[in-house]
mmCIF file of the N, C-alpha and C atoms, coordinates in Angstrom:
data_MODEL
# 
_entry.id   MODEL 
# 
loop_
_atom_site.group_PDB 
_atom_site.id 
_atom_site.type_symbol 
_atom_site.label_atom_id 
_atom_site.label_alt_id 
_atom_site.label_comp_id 
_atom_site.label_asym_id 
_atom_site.label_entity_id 
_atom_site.label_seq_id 
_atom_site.pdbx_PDB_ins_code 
_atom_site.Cartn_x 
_atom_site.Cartn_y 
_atom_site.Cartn_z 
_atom_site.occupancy 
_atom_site.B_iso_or_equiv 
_atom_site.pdbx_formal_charge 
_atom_site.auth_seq_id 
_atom_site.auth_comp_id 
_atom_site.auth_asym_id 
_atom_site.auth_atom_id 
_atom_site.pdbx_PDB_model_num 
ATOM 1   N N  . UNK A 1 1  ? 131.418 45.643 73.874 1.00 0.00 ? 1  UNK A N  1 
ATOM 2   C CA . UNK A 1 1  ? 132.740 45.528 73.300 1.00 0.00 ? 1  UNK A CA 1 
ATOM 3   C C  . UNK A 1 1  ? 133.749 45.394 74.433 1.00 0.00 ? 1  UNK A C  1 
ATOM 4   N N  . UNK A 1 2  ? 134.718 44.974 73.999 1.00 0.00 ? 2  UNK A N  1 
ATOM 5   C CA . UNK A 1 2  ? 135.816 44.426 75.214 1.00 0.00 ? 2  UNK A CA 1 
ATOM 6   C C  . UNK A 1 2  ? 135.825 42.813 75.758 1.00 0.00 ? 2  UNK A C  1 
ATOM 7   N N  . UNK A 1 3  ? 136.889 42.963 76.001 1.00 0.00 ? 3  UNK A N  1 
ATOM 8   C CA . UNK A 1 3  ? 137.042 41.473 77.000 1.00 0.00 ? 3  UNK A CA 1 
ATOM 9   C C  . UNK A 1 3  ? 136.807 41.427 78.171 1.00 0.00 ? 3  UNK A C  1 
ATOM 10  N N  . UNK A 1 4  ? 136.106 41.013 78.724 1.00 0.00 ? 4  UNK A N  1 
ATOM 11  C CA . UNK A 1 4  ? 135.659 40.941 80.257 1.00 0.00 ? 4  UNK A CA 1 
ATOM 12  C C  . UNK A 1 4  ? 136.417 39.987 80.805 1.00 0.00 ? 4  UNK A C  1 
ATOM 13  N N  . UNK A 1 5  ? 138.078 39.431 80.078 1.00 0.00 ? 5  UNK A N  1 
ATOM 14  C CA . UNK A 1 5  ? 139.077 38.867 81.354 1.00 0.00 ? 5  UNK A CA 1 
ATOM 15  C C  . UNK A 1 5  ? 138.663 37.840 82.188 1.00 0.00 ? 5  UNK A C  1 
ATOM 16  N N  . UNK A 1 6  ? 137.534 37.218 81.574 1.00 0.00 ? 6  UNK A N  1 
ATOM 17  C CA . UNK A 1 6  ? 136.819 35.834 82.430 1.00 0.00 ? 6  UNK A CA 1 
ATOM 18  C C  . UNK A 1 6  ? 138.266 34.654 83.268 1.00 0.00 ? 6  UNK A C  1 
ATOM 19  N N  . UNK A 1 7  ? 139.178 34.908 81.890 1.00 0.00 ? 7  UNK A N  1 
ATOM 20  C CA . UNK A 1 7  ? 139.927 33.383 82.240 1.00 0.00 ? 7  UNK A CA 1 
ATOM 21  C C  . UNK A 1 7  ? 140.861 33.795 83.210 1.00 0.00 ? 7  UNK A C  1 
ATOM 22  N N  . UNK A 1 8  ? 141.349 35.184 83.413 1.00 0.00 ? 8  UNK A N  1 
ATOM 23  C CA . UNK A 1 8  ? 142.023 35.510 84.184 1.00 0.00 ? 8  UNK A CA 1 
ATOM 24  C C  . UNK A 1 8  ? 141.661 35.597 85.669 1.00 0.00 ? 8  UNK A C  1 
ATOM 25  N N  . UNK A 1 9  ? 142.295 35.094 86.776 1.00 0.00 ? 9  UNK A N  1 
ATOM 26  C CA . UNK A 1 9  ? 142.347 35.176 88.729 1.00 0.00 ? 9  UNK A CA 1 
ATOM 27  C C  . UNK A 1 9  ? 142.819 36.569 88.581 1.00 0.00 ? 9  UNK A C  1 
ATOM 28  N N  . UNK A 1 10 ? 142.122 36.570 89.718 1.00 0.00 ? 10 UNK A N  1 
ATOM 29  C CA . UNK A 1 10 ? 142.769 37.756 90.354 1.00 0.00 ? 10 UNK A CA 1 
ATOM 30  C C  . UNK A 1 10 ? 143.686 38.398 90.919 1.00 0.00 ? 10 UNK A C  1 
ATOM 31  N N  . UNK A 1 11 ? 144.246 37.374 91.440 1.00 0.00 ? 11 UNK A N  1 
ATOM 32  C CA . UNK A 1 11 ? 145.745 37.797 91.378 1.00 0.00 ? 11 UNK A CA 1 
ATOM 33  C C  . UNK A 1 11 ? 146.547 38.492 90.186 1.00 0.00 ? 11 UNK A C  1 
ATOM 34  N N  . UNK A 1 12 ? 146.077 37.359 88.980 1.00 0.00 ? 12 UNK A N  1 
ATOM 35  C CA . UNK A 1 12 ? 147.063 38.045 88.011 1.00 0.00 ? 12 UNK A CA 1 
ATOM 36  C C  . UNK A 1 12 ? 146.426 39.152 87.608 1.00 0.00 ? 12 UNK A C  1 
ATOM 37  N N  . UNK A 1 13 ? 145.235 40.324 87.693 1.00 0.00 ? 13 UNK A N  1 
ATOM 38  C CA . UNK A 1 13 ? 145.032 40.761 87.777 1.00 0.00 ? 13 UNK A CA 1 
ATOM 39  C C  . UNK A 1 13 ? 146.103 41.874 88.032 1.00 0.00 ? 13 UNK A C  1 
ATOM 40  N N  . UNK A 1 14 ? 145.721 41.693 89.593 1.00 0.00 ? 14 UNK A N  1 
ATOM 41  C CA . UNK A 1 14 ? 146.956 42.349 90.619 1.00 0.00 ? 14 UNK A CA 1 
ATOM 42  C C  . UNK A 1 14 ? 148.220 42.823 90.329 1.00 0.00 ? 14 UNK A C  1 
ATOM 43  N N  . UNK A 1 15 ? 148.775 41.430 89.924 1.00 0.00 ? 15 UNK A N  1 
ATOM 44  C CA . UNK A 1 15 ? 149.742 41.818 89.617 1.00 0.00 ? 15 UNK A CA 1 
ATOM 45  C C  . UNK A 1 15 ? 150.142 42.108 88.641 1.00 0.00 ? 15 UNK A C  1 
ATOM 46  N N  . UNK A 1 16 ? 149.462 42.583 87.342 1.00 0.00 ? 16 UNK A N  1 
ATOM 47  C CA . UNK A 1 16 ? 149.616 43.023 86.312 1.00 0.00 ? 16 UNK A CA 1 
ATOM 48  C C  . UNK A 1 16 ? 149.494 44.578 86.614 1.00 0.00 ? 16 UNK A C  1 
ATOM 49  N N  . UNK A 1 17 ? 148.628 44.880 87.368 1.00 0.00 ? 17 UNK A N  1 
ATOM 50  C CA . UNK A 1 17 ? 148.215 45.571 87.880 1.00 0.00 ? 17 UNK A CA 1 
ATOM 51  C C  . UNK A 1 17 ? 149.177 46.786 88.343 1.00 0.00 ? 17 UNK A C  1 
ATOM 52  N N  . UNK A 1 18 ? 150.209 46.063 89.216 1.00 0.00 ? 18 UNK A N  1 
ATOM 53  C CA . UNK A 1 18 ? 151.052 46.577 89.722 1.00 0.00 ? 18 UNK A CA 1 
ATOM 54  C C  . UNK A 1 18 ? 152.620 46.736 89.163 1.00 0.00 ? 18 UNK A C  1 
ATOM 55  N N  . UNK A 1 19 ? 152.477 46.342 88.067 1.00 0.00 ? 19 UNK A N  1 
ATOM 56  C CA . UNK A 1 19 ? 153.731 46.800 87.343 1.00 0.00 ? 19 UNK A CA 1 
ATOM 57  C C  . UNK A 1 19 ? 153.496 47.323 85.965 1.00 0.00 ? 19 UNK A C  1 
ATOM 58  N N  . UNK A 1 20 ? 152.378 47.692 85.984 1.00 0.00 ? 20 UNK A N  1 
ATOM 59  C CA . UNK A 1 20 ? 151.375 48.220 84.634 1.00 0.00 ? 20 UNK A CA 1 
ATOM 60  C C  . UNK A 1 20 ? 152.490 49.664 84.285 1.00 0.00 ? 20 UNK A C  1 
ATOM 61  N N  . UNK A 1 21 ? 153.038 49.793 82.905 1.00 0.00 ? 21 UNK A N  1 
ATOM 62  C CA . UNK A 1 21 ? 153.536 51.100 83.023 1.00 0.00 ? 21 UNK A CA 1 
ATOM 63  C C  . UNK A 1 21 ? 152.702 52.133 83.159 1.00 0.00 ? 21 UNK A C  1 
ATOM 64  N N  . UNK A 1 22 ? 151.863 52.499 82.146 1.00 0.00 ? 22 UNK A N  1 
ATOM 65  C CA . UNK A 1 22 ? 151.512 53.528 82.714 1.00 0.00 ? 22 UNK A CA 1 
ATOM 66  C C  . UNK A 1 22 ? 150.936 53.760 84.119 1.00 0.00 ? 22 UNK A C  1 
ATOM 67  N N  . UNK A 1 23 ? 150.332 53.108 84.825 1.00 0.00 ? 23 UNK A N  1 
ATOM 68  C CA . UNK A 1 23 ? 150.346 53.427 86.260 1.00 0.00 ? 23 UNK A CA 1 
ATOM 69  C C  . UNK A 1 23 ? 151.827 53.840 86.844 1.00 0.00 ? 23 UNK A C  1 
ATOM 70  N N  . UNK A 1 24 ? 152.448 52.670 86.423 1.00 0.00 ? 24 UNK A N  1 
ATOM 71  C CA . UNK A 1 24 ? 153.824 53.352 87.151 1.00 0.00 ? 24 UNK A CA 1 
ATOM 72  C C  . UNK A 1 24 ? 154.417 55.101 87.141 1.00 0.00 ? 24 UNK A C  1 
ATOM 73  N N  . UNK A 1 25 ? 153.866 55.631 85.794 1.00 0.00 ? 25 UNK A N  1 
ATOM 74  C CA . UNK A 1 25 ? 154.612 56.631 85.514 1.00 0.00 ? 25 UNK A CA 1 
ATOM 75  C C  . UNK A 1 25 ? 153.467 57.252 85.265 1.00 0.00 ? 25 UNK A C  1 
ATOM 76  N N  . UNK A 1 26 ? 152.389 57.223 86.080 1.00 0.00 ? 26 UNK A N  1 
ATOM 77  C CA . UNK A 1 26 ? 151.203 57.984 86.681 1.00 0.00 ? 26 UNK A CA 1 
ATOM 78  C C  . UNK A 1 26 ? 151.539 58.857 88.190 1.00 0.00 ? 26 UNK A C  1 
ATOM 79  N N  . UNK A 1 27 ? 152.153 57.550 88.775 1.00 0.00 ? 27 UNK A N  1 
ATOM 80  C CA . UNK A 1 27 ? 152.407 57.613 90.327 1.00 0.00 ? 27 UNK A CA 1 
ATOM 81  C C  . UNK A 1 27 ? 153.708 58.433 90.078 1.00 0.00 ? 27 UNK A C  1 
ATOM 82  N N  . UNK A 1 28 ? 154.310 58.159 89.177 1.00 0.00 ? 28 UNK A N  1 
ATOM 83  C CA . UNK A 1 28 ? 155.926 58.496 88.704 1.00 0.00 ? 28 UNK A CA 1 
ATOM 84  C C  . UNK A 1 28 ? 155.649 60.531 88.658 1.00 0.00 ? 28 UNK A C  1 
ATOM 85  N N  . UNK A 1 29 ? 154.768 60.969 88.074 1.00 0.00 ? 29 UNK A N  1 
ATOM 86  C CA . UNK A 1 29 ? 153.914 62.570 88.190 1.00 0.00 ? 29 UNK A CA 1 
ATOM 87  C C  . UNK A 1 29 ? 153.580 62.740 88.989 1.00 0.00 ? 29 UNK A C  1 
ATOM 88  N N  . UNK A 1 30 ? 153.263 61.915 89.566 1.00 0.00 ? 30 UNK A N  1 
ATOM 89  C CA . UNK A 1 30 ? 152.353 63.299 90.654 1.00 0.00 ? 30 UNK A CA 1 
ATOM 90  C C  . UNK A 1 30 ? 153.397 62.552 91.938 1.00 0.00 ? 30 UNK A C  1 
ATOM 91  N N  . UNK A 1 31 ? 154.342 61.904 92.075 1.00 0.00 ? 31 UNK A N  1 
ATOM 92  C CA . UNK A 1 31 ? 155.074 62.300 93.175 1.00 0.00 ? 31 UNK A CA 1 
ATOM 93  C C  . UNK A 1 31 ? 156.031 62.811 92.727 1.00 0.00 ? 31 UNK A C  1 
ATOM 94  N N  . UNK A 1 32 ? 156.079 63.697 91.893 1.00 0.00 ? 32 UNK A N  1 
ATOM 95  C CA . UNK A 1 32 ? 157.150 64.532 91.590 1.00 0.00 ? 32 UNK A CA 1 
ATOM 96  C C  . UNK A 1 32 ? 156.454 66.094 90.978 1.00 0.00 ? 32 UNK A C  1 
ATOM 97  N N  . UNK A 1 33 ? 155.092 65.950 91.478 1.00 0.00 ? 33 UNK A N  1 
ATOM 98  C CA . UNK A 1 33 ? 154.636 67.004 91.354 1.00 0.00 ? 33 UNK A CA 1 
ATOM 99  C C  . UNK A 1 33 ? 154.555 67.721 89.932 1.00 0.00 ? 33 UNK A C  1 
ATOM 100 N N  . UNK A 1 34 ? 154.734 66.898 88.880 1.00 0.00 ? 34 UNK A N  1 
ATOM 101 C CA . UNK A 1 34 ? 154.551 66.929 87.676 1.00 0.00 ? 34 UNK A CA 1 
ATOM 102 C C  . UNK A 1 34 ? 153.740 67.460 86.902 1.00 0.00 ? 34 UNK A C  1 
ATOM 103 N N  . UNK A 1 35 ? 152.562 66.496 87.263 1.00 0.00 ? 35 UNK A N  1 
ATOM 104 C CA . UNK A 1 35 ? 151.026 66.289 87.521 1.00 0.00 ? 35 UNK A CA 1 
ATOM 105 C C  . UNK A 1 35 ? 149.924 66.210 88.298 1.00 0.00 ? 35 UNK A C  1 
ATOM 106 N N  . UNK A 1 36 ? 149.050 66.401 88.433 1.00 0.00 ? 36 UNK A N  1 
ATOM 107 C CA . UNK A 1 36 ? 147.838 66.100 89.566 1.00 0.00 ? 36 UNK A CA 1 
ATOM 108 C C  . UNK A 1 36 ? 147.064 64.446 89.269 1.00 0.00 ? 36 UNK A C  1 
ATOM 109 N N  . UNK A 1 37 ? 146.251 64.226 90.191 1.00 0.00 ? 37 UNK A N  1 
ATOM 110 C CA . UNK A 1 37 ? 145.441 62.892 89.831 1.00 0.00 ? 37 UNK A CA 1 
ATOM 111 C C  . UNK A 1 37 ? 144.341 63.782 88.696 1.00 0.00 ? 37 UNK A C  1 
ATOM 112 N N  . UNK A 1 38 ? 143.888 64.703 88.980 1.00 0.00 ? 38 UNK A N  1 
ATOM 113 C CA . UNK A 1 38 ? 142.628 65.399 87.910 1.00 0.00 ? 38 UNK A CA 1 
ATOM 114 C C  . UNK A 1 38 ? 143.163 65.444 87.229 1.00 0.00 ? 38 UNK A C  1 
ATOM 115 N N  . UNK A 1 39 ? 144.886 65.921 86.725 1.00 0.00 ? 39 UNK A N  1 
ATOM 116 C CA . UNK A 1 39 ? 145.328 66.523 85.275 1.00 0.00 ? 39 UNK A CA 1 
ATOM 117 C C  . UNK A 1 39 ? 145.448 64.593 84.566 1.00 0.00 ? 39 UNK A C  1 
ATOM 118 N N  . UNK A 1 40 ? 145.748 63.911 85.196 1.00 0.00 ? 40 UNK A N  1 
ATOM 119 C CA . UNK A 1 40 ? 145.971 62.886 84.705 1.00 0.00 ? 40 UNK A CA 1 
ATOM 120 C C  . UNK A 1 40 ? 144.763 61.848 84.291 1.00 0.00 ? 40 UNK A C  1 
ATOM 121 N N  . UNK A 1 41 ? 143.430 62.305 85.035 1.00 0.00 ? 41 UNK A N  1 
ATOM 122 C CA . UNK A 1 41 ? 142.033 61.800 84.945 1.00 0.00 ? 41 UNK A CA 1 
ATOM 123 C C  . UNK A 1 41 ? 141.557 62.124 83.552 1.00 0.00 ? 41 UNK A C  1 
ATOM 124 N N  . UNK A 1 42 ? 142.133 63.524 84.112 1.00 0.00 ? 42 UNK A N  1 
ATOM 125 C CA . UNK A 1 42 ? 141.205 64.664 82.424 1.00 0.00 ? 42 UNK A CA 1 
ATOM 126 C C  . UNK A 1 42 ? 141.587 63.855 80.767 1.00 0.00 ? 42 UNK A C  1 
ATOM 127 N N  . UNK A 1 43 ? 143.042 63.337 81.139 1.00 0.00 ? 43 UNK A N  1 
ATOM 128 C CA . UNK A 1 43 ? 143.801 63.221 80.112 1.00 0.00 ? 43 UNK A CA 1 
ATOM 129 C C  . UNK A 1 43 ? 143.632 61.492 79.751 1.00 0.00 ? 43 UNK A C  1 
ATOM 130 N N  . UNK A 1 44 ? 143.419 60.911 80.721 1.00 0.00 ? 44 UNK A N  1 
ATOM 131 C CA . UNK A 1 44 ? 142.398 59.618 80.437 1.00 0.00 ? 44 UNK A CA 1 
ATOM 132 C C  . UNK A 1 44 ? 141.502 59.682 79.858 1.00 0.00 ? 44 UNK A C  1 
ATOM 133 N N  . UNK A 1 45 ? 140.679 60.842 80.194 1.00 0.00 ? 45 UNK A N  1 
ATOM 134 C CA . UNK A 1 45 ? 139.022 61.011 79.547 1.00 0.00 ? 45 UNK A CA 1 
ATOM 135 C C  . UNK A 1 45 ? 139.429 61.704 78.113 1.00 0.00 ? 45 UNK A C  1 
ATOM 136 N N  . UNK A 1 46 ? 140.175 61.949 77.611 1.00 0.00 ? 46 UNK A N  1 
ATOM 137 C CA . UNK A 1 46 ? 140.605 62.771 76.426 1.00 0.00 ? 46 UNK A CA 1 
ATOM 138 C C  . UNK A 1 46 ? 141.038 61.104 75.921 1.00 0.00 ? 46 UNK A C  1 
ATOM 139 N N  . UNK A 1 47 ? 141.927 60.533 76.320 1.00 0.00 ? 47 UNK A N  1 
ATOM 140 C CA . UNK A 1 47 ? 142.118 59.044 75.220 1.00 0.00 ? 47 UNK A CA 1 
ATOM 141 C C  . UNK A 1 47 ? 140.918 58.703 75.604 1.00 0.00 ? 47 UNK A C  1 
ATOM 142 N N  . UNK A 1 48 ? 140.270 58.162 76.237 1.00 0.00 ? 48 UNK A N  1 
ATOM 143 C CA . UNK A 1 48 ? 139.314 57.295 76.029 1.00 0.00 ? 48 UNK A CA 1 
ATOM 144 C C  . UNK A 1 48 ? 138.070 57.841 75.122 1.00 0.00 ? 48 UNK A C  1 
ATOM 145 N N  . UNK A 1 49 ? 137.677 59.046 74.618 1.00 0.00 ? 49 UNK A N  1 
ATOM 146 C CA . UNK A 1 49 ? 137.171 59.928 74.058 1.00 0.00 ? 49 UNK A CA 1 
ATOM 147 C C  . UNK A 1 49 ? 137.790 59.283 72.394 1.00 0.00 ? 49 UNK A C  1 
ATOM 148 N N  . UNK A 1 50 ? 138.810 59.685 72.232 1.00 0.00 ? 50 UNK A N  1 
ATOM 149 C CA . UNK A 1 50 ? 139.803 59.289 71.082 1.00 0.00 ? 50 UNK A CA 1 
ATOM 150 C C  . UNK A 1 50 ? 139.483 58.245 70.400 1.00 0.00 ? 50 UNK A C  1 
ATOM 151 N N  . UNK A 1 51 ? 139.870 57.261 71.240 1.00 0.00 ? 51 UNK A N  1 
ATOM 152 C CA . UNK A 1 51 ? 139.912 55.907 71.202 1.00 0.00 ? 51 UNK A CA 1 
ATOM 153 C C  . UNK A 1 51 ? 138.151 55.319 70.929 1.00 0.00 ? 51 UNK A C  1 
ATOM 154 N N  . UNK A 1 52 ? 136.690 56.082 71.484 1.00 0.00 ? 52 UNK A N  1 
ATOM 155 C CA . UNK A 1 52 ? 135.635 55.948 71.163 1.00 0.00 ? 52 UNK A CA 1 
ATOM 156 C C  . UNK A 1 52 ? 134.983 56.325 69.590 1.00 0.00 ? 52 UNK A C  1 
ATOM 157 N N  . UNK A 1 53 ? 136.051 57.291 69.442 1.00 0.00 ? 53 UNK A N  1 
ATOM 158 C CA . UNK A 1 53 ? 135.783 58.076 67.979 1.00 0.00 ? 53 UNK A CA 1 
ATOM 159 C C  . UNK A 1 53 ? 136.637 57.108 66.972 1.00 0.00 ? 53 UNK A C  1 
ATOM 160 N N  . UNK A 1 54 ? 137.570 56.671 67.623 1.00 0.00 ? 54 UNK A N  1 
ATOM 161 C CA . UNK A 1 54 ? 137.893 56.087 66.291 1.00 0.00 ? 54 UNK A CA 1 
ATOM 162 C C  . UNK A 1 54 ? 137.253 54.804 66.487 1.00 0.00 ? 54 UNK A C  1 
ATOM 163 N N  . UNK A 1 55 ? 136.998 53.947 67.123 1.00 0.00 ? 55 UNK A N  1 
ATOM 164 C CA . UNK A 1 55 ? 136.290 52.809 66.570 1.00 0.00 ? 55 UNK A CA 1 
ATOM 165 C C  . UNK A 1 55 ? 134.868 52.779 65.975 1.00 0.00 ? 55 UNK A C  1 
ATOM 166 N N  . UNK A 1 56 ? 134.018 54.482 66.424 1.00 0.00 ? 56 UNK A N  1 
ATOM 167 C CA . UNK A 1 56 ? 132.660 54.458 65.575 1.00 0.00 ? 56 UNK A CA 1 
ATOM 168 C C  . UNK A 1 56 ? 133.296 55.029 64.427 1.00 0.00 ? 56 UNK A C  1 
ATOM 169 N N  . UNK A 1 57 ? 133.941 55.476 63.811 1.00 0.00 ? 57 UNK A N  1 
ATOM 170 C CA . UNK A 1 57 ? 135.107 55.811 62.653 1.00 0.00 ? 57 UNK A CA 1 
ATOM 171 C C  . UNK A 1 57 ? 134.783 54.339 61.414 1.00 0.00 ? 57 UNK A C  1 
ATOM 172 N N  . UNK A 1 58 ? 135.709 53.661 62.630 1.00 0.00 ? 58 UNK A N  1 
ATOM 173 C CA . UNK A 1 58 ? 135.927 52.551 61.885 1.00 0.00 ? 58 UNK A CA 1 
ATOM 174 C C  . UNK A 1 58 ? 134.765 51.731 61.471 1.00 0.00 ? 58 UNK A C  1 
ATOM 175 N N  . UNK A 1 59 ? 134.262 51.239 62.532 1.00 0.00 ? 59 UNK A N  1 
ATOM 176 C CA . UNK A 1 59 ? 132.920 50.903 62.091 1.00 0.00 ? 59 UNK A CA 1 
ATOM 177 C C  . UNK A 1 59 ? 131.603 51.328 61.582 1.00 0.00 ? 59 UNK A C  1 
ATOM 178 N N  . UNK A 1 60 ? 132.058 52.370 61.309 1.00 0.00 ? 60 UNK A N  1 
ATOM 179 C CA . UNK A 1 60 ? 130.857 53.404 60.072 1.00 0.00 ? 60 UNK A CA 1 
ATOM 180 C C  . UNK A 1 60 ? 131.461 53.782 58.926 1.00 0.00 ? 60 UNK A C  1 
ATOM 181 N N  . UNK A 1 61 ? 132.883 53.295 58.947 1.00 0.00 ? 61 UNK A N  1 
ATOM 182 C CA . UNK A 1 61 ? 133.701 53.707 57.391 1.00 0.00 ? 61 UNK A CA 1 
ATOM 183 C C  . UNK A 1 61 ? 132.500 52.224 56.339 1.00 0.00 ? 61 UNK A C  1 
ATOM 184 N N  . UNK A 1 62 ? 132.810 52.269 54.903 1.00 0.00 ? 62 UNK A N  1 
ATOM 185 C CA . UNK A 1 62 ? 132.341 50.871 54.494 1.00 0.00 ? 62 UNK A CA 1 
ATOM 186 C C  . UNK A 1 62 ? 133.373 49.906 54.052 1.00 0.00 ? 62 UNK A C  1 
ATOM 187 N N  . UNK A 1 63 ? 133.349 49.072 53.958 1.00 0.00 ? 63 UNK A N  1 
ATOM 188 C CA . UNK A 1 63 ? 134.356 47.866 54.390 1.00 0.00 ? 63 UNK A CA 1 
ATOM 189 C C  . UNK A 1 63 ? 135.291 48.117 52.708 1.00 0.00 ? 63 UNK A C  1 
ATOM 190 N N  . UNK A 1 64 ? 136.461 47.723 52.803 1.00 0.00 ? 64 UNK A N  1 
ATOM 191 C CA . UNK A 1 64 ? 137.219 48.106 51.280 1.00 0.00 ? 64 UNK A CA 1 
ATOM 192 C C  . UNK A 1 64 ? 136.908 46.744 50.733 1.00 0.00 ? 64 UNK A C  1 
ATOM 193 N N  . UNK A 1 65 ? 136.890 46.915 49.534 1.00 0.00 ? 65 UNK A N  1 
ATOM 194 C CA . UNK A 1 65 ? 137.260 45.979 47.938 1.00 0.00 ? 65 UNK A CA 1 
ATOM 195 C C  . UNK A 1 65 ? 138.212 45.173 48.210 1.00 0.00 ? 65 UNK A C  1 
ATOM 196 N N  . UNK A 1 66 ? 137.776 44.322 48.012 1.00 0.00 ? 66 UNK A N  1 
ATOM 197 C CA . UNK A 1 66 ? 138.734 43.205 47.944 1.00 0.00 ? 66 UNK A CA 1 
ATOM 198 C C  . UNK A 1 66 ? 139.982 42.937 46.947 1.00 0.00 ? 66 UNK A C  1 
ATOM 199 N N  . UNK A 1 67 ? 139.876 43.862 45.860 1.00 0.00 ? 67 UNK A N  1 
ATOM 200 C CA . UNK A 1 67 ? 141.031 44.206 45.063 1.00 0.00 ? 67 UNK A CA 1 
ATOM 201 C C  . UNK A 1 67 ? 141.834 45.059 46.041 1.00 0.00 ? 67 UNK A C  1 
ATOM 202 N N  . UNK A 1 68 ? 141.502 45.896 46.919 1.00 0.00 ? 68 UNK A N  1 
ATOM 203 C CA . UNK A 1 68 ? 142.261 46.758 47.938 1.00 0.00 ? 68 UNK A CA 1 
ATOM 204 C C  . UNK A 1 68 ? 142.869 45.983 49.094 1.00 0.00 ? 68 UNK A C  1 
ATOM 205 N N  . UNK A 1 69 ? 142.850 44.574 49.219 1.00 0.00 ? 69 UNK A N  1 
ATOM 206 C CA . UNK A 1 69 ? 143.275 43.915 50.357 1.00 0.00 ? 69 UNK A CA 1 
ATOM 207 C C  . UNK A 1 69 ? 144.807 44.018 49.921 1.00 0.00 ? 69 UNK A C  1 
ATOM 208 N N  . UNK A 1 70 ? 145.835 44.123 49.352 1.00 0.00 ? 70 UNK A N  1 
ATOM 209 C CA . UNK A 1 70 ? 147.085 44.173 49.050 1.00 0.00 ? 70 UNK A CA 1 
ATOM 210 C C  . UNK A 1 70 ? 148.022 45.431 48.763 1.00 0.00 ? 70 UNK A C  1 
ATOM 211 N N  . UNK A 1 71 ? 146.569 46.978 48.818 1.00 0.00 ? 71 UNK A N  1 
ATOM 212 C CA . UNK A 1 71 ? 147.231 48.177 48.634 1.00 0.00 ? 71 UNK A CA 1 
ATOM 213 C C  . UNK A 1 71 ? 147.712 48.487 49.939 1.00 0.00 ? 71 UNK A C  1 
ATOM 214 N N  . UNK A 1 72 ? 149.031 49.509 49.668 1.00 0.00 ? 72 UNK A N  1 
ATOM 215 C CA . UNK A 1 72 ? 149.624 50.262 50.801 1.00 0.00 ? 72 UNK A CA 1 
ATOM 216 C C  . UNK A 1 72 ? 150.053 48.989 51.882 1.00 0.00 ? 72 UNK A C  1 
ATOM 217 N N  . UNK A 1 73 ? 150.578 47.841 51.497 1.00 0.00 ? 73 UNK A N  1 
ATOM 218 C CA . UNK A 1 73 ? 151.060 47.395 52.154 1.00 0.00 ? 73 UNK A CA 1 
ATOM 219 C C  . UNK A 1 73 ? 152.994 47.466 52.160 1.00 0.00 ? 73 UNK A C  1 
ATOM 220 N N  . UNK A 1 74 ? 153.378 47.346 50.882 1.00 0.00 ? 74 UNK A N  1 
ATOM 221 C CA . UNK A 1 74 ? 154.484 47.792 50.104 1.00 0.00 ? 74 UNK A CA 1 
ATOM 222 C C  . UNK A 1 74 ? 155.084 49.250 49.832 1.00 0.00 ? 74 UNK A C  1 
ATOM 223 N N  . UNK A 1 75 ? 156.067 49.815 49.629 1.00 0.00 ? 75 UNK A N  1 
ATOM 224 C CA . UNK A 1 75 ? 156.594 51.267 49.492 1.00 0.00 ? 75 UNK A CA 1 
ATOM 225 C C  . UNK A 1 75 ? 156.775 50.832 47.959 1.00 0.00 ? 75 UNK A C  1 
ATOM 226 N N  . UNK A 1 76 ? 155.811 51.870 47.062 1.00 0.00 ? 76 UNK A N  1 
ATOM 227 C CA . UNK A 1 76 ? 155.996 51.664 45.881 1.00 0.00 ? 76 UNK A CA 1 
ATOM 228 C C  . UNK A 1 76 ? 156.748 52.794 45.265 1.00 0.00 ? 76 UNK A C  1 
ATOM 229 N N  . UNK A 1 77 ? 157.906 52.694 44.781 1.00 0.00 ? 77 UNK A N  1 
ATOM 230 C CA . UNK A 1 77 ? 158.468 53.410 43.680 1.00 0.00 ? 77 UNK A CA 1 
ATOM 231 C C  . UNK A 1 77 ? 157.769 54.896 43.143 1.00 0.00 ? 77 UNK A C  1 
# 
């Protein structure tokens, strides 16, 4: 699962790279002593944890009814 970013150089990589927010306001903690690199690792491994549970979630829920493709899209009365 995932995109393995084939079409993309490396550069743009880079430089996506480098103005990425959350990196920014990674570096933005811990030079302000906020945070540590571990408190901020741990807390990566906690979303990425998250983020694993919900897609076996999703893909072990069973797929909805096709009469259900139009519910809860609207605020009904």
């Amino acid at each position: 699962m995932g995109d393995p970013e084939r079409y993309r150089n490396k550069e743009e990589i880079q430089q996506w790279q480098e103005t990425d927010p959350i990196g920014i306001y990674n570096k933005f903690l811990m030079e302000k002593n906020i945070a540590t690199d571990a408190e901020l690792s741990d807390v990566h491994t906690q979303v990425e944890a998250e983020i694993e549970d919900a897609v076996e979630f999703a893909e072990s829920s069973p797929e909805p009814k096709p009469e259900e493709l139009f519910e809860h899209i609207y605020v009904e009365d």
